[in-house]
Structures are given as structure tokens and as C-alpha cells.
C-alpha positions in Angstrom: 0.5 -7.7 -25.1 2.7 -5.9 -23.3 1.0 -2.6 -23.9 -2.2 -4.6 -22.3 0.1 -5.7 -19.6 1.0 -2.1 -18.7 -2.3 -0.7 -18.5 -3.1 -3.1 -15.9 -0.3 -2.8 -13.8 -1.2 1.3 -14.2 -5.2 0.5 -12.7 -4.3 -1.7 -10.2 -1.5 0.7 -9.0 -4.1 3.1 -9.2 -6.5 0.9 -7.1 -4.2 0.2 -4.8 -3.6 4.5 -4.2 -6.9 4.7 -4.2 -7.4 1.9 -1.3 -4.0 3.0 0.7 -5.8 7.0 0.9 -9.4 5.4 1.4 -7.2 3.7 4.5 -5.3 6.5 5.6 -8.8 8.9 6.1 -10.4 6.5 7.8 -7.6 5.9 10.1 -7.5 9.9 10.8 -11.6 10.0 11.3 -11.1 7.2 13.6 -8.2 9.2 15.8 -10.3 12.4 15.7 -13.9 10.6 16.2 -13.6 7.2 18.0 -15.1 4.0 17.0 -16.9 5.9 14.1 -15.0 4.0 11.4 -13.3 1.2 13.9 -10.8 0.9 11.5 -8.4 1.0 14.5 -9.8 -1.4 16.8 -9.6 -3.9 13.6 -5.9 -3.0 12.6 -5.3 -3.5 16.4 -7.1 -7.2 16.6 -5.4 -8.2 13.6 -1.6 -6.9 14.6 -2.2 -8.4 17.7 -3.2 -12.1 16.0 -0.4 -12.6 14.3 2.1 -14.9 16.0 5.9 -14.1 16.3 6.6 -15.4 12.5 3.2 -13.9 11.2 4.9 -10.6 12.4 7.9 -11.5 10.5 6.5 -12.1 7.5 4.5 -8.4 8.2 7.5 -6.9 8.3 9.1 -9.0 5.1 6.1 -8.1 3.3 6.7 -4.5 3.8 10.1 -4.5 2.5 9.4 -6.1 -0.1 6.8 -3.8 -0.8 9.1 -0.6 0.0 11.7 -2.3 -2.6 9.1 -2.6 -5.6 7.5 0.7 -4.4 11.5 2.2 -5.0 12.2 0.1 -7.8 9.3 1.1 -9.8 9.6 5.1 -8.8 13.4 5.2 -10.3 12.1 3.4 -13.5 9.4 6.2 -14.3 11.9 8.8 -13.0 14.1 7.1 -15.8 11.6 6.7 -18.4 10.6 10.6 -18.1 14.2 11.5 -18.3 14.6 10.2 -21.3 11.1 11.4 -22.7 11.8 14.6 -22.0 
């Protein structure tokens, strides 16, 4: 089980690379050709939605997301150390 468990924590990390990149591209297309994507416009519309605690909880979601991000970098960076 847990072997199935880290395989899918590995794809969807990989998914979520994948999507982050996919985001990042379109983002830069966007600055250098604009409204081709209009991936910009929306990231505008949706920043500017959110209400004074929907901007808190943004930013609380992205610390939380920066911890785990950290977290999980100095447990491979561990696990490889004592691989190799």
C-alpha cells in the first residue's frame, strides 16, 4: 500500500509540474503576444474577485504550499543522502 501510495503522490506531483510549466508558457506568450492565450486577463478577473479574506486565504494557501513544497524537497534531499 504504501508503495501504491507513493507512486501516486510521484504522478500527481508530476501533473502538477507539468500544469505549473503549461501555466508559466502561457503566461510568457500572453506578455509577448497579447490576448493570444488570455491567460492574463483571467488571472487578472479572478485576483481581482476575491474579497479581502479570499486574498488571505490566497496568500495562506501559498505558504502552505511553499512549506510542503520545502518539506518534501529536504526529505528527497535526505533520502538520496542516505542512498548514495
Amino acid at each position: 500500500m504504501g508503495q501504491l501510495t507513493r507512486t501516486l503522490q510521484g504522478l500527481l506531483d508530476e501533473l502538477a509540474n507539468v500544469g505549473t510549466s503549461l501555466l508559466l508558457v502561457l503566461v510568457i506568450v500572453d506578455f509577448m503576444f497579447p490576448g493570444s492565450t488570455g491567460i492574463v486577463h483571467n488571472i487578472s478577473l479572478v485576483l481581482s474577485s476575491l474579497s479581502k479574506e479570499g486574498q488571505f486565504s490566497l496568500v495562506a494557501l501559498l505558504l502552505f504550499l511553499l512549506v510542503h513544497h520545502r518539506s518534501r524537497t529536504n526529505r528527497s534531499s535526505a533520502a538520496d543522502s542516505v542512498a548514495g
